[in-house]
C-alpha positions as CSV (number, residue, x, y, z in Angstrom):
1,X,122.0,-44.1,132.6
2,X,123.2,-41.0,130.9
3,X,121.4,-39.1,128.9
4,X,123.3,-36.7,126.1
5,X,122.2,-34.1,123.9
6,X,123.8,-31.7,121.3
7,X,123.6,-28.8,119.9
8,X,124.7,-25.8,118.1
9,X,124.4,-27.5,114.7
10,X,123.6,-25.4,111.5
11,X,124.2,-24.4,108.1
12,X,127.2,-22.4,107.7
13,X,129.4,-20.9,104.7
14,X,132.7,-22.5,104.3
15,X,135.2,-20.9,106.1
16,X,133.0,-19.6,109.2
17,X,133.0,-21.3,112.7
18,X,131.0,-23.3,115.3
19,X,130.4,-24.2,118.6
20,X,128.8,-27.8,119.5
21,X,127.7,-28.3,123.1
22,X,127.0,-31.5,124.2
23,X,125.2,-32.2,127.8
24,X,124.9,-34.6,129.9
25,X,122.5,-35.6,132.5
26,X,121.8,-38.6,134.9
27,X,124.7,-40.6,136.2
28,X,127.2,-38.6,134.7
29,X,129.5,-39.3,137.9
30,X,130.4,-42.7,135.9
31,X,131.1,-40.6,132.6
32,X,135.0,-40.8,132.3
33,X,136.3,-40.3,128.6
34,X,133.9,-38.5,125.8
35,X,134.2,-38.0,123.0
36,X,132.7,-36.8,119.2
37,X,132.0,-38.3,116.2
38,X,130.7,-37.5,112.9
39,X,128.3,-39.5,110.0
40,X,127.9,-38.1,106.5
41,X,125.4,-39.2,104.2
42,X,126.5,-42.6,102.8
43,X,129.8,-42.9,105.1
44,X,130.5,-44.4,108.2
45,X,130.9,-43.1,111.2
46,X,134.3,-41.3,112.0
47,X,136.3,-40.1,114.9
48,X,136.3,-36.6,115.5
49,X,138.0,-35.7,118.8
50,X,137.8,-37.4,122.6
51,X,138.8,-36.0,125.9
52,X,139.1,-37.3,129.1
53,X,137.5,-36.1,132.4
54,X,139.3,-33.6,133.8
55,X,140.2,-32.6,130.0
56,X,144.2,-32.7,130.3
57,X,144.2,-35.2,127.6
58,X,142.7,-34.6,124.3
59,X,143.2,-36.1,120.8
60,X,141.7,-35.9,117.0
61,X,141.1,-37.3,113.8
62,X,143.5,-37.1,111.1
63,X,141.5,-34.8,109.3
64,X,141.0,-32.4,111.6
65,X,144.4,-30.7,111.2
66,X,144.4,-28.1,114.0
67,X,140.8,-26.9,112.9
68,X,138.9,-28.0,115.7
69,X,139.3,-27.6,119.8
70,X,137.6,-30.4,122.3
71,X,136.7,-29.2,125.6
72,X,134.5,-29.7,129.1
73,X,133.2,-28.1,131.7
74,X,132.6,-30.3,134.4
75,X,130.5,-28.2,136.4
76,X,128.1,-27.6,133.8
77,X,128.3,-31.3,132.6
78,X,129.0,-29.8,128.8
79,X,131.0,-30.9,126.4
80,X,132.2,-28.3,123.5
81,X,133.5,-29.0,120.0
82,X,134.6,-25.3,118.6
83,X,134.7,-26.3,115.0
84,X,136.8,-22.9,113.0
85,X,137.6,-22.3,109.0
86,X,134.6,-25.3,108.4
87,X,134.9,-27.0,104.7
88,X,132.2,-28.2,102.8
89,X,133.8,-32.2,103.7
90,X,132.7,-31.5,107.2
91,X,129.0,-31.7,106.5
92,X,127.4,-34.7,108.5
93,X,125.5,-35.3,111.4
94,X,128.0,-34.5,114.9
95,X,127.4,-37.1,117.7
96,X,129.0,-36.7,121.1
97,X,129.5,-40.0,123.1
98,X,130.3,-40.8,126.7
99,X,131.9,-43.5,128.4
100,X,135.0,-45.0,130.3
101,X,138.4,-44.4,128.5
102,X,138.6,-42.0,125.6
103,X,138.7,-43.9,122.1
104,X,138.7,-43.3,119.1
105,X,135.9,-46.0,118.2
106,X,132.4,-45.6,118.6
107,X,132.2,-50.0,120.6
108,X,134.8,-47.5,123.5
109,X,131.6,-45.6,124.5
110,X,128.2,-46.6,126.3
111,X,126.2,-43.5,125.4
112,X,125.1,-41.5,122.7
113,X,123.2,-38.0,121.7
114,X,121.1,-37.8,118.8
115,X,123.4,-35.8,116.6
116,X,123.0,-32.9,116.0
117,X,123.4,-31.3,111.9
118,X,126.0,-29.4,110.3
119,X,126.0,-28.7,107.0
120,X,128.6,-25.9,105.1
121,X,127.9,-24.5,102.4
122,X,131.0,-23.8,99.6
């Protein structure tokens, strides 16, 4: 089992910037591809970004648009999502996810974090 949890949510003005974390415990030697996703109130969940392990390949969401960096730290086990010039669109609830192959569907991973909140403020 691995066991995830985020952080670094909040409630931000638009046009500021954060940083999620997102670490991993347990049998994170199986861990391959992660990646993060994102639910708003009423919507369903969307792709955000995935990386793979030793974080040389990396890819987004449409919507993202150069606005957001995915990265890892193996040593720590931590997973970052640096989130800059935030809209008011991006409010939801930020999952990170881990798994085998990075994908861009949520049925690609086997393990989840509770989310963590972000809401922006216009």
């Amino acid at each position: 089992q691995v066991q995830l949890v985020e952080s670094g949510g909040g409630l931000v003005q638009a046009g500021a910037s954060l940083r999620l974390s997102c670490a991993a415990s347990g049998r994170t030697s199986s861990v391959y591809g992660m990646g993060w996703f994102r639910q708003a109130r009423g919507k369903e969940r969307e792709f955000v970004a995935a990386i793979n392990q030793i974080g040389g390949y990396t890819y987004y969401g449409d919507f993202v648009k150069g606005r957001f960096t995915i990265s890892r730290d193996n040593a720590k086990n931590t997973m970052y999502l640096q989130m800059n010039n935030l809209k008011p669109e991006d409010t939801a609830v930020y999952y990170c996810a881990a798994g085998g192959y990075p994908s861009s569907t949520p049925e690609g991973y086997d393990y989840w974090g509770q989310g963590t909140q972000v809401t922006v403020s216009s």
